[in-house]
N, C-alpha and C positions, 0 to 999 in steps of 0.2 A: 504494500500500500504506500509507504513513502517513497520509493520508487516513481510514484504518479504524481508529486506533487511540483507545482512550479519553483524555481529555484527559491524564491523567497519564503514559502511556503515548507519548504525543506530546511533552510538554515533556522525558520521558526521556531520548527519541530526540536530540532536539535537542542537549540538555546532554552526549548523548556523542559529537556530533558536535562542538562546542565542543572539547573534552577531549582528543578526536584529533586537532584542529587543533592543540592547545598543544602536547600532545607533540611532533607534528612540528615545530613550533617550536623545540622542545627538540634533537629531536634533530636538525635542522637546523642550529641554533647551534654545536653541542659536533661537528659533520661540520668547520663554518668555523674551530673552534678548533684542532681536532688538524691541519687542513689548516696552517695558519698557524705554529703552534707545530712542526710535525715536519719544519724543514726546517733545515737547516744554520744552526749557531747565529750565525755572521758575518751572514749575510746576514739572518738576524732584529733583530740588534742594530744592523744599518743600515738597516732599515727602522723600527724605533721611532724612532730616533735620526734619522732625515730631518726629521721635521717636530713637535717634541715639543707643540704647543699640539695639532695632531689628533690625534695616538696618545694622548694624556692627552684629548680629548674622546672618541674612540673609545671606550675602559676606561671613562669614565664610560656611555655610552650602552647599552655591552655588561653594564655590570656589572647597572645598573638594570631594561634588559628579561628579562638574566637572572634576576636577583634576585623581578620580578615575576611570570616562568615558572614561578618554582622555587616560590612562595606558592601560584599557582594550582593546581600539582602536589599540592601536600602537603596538598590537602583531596578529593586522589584517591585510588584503588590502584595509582596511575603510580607504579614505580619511577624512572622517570629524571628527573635534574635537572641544569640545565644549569652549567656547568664555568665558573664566577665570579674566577677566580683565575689567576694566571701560572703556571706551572710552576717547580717547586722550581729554584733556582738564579739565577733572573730576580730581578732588582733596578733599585731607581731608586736612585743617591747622584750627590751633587755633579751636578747639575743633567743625567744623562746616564743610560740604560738600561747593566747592563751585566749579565755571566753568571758567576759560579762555580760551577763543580764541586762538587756534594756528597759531604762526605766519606764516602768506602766505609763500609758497615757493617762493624763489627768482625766476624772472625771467630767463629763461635761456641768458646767454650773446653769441651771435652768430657771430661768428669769421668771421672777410670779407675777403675775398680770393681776391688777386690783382691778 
């Protein structure tokens, strides 16, 4: 069937075969992210913290194929882009990965109407 189609109609084809390669890329990525990140926050912070020259190559390697996922997205109608960043609470100081807890949102304060 692609065989029949006019030349533009062919490189079409292609370009959105590419496209839906990336996406799943994409969302392949952001499957290995949440897998990673939603698991008991000890045993995350002992897994950064095992080997810090590879977890710091890793976040460089994850950040950049992400980063270049998310450029080739943004000149699509792909909503999805892949997830570049730790999860709120995740920090690096004094040479060590570690976790706080984000402070609760305030309550909201509800105004009484007389």
């Amino acid at each position: 069937m692609i065989e029949k189609l006019t030349p533009a109609e062919y490189n079409r084809e292609l370009a959105l075969r590419v496209v839906k390669a990336v996406n799943h890329l994409a969302v392949t990525m952001n499957e290995c992210y949440h897998l990673f990140w939603n698991r008991d926050k000890q045993k995350i912070l002992e897994s950064l913290n095992a080997n810090l020259e590879l977890t710091m190559q890793r976040f460089v390697a994850n950040s950049e194929l992400g980063a270049a996922v998310n450029s080739q997205l943004e000149k699509t109608d792909v909503a999805s882009r892949v997830i570049v960043s730790m999860p709120i609470g995740y920090g690096f100081e004094d040479g060590k990965f570690g976790y706080t807890a984000p402070a609760p949102a305030p309550e909201p304060v509800l105004e009484i109407i007389e």
